[in-house]
C-alpha positions in Angstrom: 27.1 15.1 -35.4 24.8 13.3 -36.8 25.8 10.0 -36.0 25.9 11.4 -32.2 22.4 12.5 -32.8 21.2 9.1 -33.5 23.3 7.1 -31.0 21.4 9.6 -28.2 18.0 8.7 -29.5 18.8 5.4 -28.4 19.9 6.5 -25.0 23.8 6.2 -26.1 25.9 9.5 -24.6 22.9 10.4 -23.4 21.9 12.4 -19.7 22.0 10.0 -16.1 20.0 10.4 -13.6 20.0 8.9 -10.0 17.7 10.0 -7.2 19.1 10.1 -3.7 16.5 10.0 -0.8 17.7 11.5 2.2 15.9 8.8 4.4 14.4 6.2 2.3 12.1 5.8 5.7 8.7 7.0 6.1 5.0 7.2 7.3 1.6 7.4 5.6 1.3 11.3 6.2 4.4 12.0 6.1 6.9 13.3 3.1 9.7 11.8 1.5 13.1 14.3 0.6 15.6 14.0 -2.3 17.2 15.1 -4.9 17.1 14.4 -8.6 20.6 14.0 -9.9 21.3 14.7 -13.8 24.5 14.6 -15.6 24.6 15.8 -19.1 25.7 13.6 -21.8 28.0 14.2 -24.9 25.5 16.5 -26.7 22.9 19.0 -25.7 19.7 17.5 -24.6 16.1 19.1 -23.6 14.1 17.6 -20.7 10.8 17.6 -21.4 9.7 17.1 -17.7 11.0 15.1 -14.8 8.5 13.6 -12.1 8.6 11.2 -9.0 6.0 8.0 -8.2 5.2 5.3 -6.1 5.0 2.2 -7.4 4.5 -1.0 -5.5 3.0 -4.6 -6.7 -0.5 -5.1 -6.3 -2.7 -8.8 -6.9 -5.1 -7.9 -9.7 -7.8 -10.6 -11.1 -8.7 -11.2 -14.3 -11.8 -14.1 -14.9 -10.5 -16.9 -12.9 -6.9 -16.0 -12.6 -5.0 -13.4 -10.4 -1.2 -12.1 -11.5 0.7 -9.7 -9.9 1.7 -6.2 -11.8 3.5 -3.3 -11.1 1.4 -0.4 -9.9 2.5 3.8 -10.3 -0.5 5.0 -7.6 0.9 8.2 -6.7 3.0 10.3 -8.8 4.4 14.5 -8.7 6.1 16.9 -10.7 10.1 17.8 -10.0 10.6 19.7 -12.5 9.4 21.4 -16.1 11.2 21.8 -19.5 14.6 22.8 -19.5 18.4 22.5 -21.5 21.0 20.1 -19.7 24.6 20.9 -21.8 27.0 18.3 -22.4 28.5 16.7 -18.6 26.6 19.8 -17.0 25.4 18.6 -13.6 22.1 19.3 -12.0 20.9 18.5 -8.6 16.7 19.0 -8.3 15.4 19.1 -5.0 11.5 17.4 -3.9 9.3 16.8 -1.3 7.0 14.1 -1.9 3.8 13.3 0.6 3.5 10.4 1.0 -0.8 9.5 0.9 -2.1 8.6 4.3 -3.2 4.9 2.5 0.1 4.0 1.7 0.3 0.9 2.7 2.8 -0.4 5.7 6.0 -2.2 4.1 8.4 -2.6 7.2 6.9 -3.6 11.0 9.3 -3.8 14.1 12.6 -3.0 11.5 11.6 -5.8 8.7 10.0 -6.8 5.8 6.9 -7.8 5.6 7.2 -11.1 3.5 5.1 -10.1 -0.3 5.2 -6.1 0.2 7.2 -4.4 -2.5 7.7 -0.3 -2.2 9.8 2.2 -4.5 9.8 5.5 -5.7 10.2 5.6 -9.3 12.3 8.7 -11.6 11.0 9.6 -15.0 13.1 11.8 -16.9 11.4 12.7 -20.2 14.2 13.4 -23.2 13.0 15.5 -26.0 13.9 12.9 -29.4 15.2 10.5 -27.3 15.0 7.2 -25.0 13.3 8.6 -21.4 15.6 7.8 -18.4 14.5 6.7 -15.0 15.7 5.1 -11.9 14.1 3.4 -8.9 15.0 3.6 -5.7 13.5 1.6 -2.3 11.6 3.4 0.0 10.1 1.9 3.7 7.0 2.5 4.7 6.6 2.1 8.7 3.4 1.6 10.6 1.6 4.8 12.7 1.4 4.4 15.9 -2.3 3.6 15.6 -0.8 0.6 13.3 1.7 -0.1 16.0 -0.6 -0.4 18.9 -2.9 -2.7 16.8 -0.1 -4.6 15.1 1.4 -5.5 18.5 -2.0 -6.5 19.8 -2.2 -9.8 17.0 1.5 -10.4 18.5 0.6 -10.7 22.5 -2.7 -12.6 21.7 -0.5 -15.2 19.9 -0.9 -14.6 16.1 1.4 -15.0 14.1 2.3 -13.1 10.6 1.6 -15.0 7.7 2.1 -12.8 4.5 1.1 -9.5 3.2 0.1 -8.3 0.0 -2.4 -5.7 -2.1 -5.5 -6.3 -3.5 -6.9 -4.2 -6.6 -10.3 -3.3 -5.3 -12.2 -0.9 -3.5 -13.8 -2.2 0.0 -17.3 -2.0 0.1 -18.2 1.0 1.9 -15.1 2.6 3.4 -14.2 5.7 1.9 -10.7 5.7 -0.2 -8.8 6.9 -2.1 -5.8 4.5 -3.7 -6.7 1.5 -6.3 -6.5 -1.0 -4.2 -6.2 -2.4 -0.3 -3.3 -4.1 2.1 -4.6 -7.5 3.7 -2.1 -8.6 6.7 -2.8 -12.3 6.9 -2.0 -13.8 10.5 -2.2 -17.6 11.5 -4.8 -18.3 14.0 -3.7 -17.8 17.8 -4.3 -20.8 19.8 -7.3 -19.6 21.9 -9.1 -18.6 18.5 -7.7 -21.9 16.8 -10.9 -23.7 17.0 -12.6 -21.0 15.9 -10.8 -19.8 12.9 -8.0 -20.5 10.8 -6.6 -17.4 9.8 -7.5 -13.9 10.3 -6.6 -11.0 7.7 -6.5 -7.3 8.5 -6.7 -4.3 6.9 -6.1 -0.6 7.5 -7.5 2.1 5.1 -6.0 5.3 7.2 -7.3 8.8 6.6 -5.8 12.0 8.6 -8.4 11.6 11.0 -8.0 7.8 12.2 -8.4 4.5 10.5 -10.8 2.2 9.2 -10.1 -2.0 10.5 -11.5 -4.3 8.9 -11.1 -8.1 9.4 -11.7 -10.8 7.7 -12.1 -14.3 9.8 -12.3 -17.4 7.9 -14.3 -20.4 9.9 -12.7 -23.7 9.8 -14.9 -26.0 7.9 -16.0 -29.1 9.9 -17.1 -33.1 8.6 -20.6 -31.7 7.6 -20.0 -28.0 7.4 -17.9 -26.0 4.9 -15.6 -22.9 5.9 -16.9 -19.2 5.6 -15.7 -15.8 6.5 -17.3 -13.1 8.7 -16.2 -9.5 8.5 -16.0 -6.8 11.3 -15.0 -2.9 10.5 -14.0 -0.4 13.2 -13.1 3.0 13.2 -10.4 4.6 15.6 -9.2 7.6 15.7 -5.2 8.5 16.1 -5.6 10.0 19.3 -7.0 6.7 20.5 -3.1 4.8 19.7 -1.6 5.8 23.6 -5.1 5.3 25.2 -6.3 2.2 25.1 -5.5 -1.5 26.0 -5.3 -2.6 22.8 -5.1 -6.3 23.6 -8.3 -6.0 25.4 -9.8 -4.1 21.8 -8.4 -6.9 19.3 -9.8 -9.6 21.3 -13.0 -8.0 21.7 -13.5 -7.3 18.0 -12.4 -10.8 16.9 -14.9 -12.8 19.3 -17.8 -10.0 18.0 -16.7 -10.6 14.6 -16.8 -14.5 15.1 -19.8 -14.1 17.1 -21.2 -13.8 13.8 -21.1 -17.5 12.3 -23.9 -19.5 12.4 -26.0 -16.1 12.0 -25.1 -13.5 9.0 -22.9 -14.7 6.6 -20.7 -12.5 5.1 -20.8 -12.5 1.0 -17.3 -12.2 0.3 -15.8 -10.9 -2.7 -17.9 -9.7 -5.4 -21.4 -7.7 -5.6 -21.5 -5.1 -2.5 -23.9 -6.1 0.3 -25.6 -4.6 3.5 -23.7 -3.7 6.5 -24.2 -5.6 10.0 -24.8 -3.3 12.3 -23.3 0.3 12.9 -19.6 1.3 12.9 -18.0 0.2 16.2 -15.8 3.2 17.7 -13.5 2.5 20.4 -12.8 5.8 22.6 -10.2 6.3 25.4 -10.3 3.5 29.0 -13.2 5.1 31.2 -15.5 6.4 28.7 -16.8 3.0 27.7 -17.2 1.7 23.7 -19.2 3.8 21.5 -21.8 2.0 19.1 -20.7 -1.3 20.3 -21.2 -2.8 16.8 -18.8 -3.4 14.0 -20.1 -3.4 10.2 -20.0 -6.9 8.8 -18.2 -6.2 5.3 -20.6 -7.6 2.6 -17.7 -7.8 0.1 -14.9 -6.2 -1.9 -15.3 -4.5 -4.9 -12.2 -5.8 -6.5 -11.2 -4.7 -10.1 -12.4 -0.9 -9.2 -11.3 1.1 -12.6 -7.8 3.0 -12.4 -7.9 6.5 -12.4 -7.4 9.6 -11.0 -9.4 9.7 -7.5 -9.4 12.2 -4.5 -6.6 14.4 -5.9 -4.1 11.7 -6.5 -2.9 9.7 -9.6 -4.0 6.4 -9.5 -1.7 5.1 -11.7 -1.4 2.9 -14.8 0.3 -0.6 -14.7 4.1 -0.2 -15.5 5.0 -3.4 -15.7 8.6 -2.0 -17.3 8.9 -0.1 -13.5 11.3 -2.3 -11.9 13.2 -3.2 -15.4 17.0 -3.4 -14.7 16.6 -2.0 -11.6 15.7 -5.3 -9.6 19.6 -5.1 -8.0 18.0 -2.2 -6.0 15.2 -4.2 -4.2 16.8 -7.0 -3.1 14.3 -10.1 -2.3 11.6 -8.2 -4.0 11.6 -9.9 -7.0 9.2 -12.7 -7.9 9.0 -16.2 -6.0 
């Protein structure tokens, strides 16, 4: 017995557990469904607790070098304390919501190329190693997303990469550690203009905040610089509006810019340009006309807990023997 006791402390003939998602599938807003499944091992064992996070990678810089860790930024309770006998099996059942600034993994059924999504298990064992498993979860677009997402495709841009950015941008309320950027290559009527164009979302339950980032090509006696636009759209606004017509207008207002204010980039917060631009349904005209030139990023914002959800701690051990499950999510 006492052998057995110490081959469990280090996890041997000790409790399983896998997580089955009913749809792996979801939505910023929207929930995602399982169940917890625990199998006994050869001797009693008490669970301490059992909970269920989001993890994802985010870009994090440090001085003047950026790496890429493993971020836990939203996490729930399954279940408390309880006593799993030897083999007995258990099946927990949760509804996790998924936060409305999750960011979007999967666009028109793929990947996007440097996004990375799971939900994470943690089983805590009383006297012994904790047990967890990872499973892959999707995050799709809103339709908000869509309509704007599909507005970059018909003006000619195409996808570049994705990826998250530990920071806080500059004046937009939120809630999570960090920010999506979408990067697209330059269409060819904006090519002389710019040479790549990032976008981000920061979604609430009321609409979203755009902001764009256009970065000037440099010429012989000039160097390159970015400009920044931020507009905010409410959901009801996604089946409205000719969205084509919107994208193009904020990019040649945002690039209208150069040559004038310059943004700031990334560091020390700066003014806004202007006041919030707010697009409202065909008919009724645009509303403030403006967009807010972002003076910068505050990237490196402390972790913690913020507006009700956990913010997380990097778990770099997150995706430890469980890289099988995501595929090409591993590192390049």
């Amino acid at each position: 017995m006492v052998f057995k006791k110490m081959l469990s402390a280090f996890g041997v003939g000790g409790p399983s557990v896998d997580t089955v998602l009913t749809n792996p599938n979801t939505r910023p807003g929207l929930a995602l469904d399982g169940h917890v499944n625990l199998v006994g091992g050869d001797a009693p064992a008490r669970i301490e607790h059992i909970s269920v996070g989001l993890v994802t990678r985010v870009e994090i810089e440090g001085g003047d070098s950026e790496y890429a860790g493993i971020m836990e930024f939203h996490r729930m309770p399954v279940s408390g304390a309880l006593e799993l006998a030897p083999k007995q099996q258990l099946a927990i059942p949760f509804q996790m919501p998924v936060p409305w600034e999750t960011p979007v993994t999967d666009v028109y059924g793929q990947r996007l190329h440097g996004m990375t999504m799971g939900l994470r298990t943690e089983v805590a064992v009383a006297r012994a190693v904790d047990k967890s498993d990872l499973d892959q979860v999707s995050v799709h677009p809103l339709p908000i997303h869509e309509r704007i997402l599909d507005a970059f495709q018909t003006l000619g841009f195409r996808f570049k990469h994705a990826d998250l950015e530990r920071g806080h941008v500059y004046g937009v309320p939120q809630t999570l550690p960090f920010y999506q950027e979408i990067e697209f290559f330059a269409a060819p009527q904006y090519a002389q203009t710019v040479n790549e164009v990032e976008l981000t979302f920061v979604t609430s339950q009321q609409g979203v905040e755009v902001i764009l980032e256009c970065d000037k090509r440099g010429g012989f006696f000039s160097a390159g610089q970015d400009v920044y636009g931020r507009y905010s759209i409410p959901h009801s606004d996604a089946a409205r509006t000719d969205w084509a017509q919107v994208v193009d207008g904020w990019l040649r207002e945002t690039t209208s810019r150069y040559g004038g204010l310059r943004a700031q980039g990334y560091g020390a917060p700066q003014g806004h340009y202007g006041a919030p631009g707010h697009y409202g349904a065909p008919g009724h005209g645009h509303h403030g006309g403006r967009g807010v030139g972002m003076g910068g990023v505050v990237a490196g914002a402390a972790l913690g807990v913020a507006g009700g959800l956990v913010a997380g701690e990097l778990i770099e051990d997150a995706f430890e023997g469980d890289e099988g499950d995501f595929g090409d999510f591993s590192d390049e």
